[in-house]
C-alpha positions in Angstrom: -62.1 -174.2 22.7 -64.0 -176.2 25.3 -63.2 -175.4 28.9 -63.6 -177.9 31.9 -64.5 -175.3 34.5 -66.2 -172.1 34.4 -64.6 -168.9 35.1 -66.3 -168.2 38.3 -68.1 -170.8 40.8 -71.9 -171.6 40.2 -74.2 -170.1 42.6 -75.7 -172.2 45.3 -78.7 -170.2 45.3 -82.4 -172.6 45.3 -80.1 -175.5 46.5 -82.2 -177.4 49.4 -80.2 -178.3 52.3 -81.9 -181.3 54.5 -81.1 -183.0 57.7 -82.3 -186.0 58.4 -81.5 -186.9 62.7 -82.5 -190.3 63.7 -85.6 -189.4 65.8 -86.0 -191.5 69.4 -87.3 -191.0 72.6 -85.5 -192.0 76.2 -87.1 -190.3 79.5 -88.7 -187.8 78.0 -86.2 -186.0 76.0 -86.1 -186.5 72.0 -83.5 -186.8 70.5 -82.7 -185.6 67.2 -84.7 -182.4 68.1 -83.1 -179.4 66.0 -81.8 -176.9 68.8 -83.2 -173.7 67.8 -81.1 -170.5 67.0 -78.0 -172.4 65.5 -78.5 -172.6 62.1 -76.6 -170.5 60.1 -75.1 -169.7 56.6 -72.0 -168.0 56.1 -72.0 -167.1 59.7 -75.4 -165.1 59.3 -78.4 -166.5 61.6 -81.5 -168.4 59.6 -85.2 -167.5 61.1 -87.2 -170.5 61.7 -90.5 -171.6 60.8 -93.2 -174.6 61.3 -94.2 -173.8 57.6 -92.1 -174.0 54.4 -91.6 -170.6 53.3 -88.5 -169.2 51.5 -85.8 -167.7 53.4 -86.6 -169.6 56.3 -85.6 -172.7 57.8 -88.3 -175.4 57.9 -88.5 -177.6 61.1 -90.1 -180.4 60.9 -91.1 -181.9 64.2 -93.0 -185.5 63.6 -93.2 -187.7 66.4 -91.3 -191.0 64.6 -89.0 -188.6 62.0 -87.2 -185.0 61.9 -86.6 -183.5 59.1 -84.9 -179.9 58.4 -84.8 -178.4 55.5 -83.5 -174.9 53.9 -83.2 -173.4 50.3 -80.0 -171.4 50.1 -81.2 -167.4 49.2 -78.8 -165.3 46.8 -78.6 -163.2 50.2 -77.1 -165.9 51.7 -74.0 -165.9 49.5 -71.0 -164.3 49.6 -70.9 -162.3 46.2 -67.3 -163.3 45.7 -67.9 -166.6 45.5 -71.6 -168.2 45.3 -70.3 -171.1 45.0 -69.2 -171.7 48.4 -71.7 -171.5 51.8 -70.6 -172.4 55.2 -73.9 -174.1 57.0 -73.8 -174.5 61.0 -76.4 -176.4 62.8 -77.0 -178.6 66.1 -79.6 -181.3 67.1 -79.8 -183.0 70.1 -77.8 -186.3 69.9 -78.0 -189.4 72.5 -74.3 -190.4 73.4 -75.6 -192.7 76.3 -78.4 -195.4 77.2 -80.9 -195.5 74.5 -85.2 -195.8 74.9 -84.5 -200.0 75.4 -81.7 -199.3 78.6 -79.1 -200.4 76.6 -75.4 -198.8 75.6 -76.5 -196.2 72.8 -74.0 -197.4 69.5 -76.2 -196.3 66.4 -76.7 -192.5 65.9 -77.5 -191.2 62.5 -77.2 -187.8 61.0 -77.4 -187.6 57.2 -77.4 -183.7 55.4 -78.2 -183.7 51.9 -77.7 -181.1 49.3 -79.5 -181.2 46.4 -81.7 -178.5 43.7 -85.2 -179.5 43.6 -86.4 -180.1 40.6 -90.5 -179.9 40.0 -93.2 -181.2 42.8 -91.4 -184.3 43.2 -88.2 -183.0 43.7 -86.5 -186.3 42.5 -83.1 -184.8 41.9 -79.7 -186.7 42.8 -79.2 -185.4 46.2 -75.2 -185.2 47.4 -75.2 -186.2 51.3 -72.7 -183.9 52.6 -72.2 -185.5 55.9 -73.2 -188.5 58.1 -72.6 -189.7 61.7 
């Protein structure tokens, strides 16, 4: 007998989570900057880090691009159900005049949640979100 689903969910554990802000500059402030201390999984706060080391939140802080990236821990899941992970972040957004003085209408906020797969990591990545 062949079964559609499996009896229990599949663990998100060494799933990548990345954010990808649009990245700009107007009087000084950036934009898209990741506000540290708010990223959190299942309610449980995520250290940060410059460098990419497991169990720790990698900011990326490039002057053109930001990039944020994660890899979901087994420690990070509810035992229950590791299939399921609540993830809570904020970046700076600009809701006003953008870095030319005009009416800001295009912000961009992708995540994307995805296993990595070798050096390349060319798996299919799921965005879970845009705005």
């Amino acid at each position: 007998m062949l079964k559609a689903l499996p009896d229990k969910p599949l663990s998100l554990e060494g799933y990548k989570v990345r954010e990808l802000p649009t990245r700009e500059f107007v009087n000084g402030v950036k934009f898209g900057d990741y506000i540290k201390g708010t990223y959190t999984i299942n309610g449980k706060q995520v250290e940060e880090t410059e460098k990419y080391e497991n169990g720790k939140l990698h900011v990326g802080d490039d002057t053109s691009y930001a990039e944020h990236t994660y890899i979901i821990t087994d420690a990070d899941l509810d035992p229950d159900n590791k299939g399921k992970a609540t993830v809570t972040l904020s970046t700076v957004a600009n809701l006003g005049i953008n870095q030319y003085g005009s009416l800001n209408t295009i912000n961009h906020n992708e995540v994307q949640v995805y296993m990595p797969v070798g050096s390349g990591e060319s798996a299919k990545s799921y965005c879970v979100g845009k705005i």
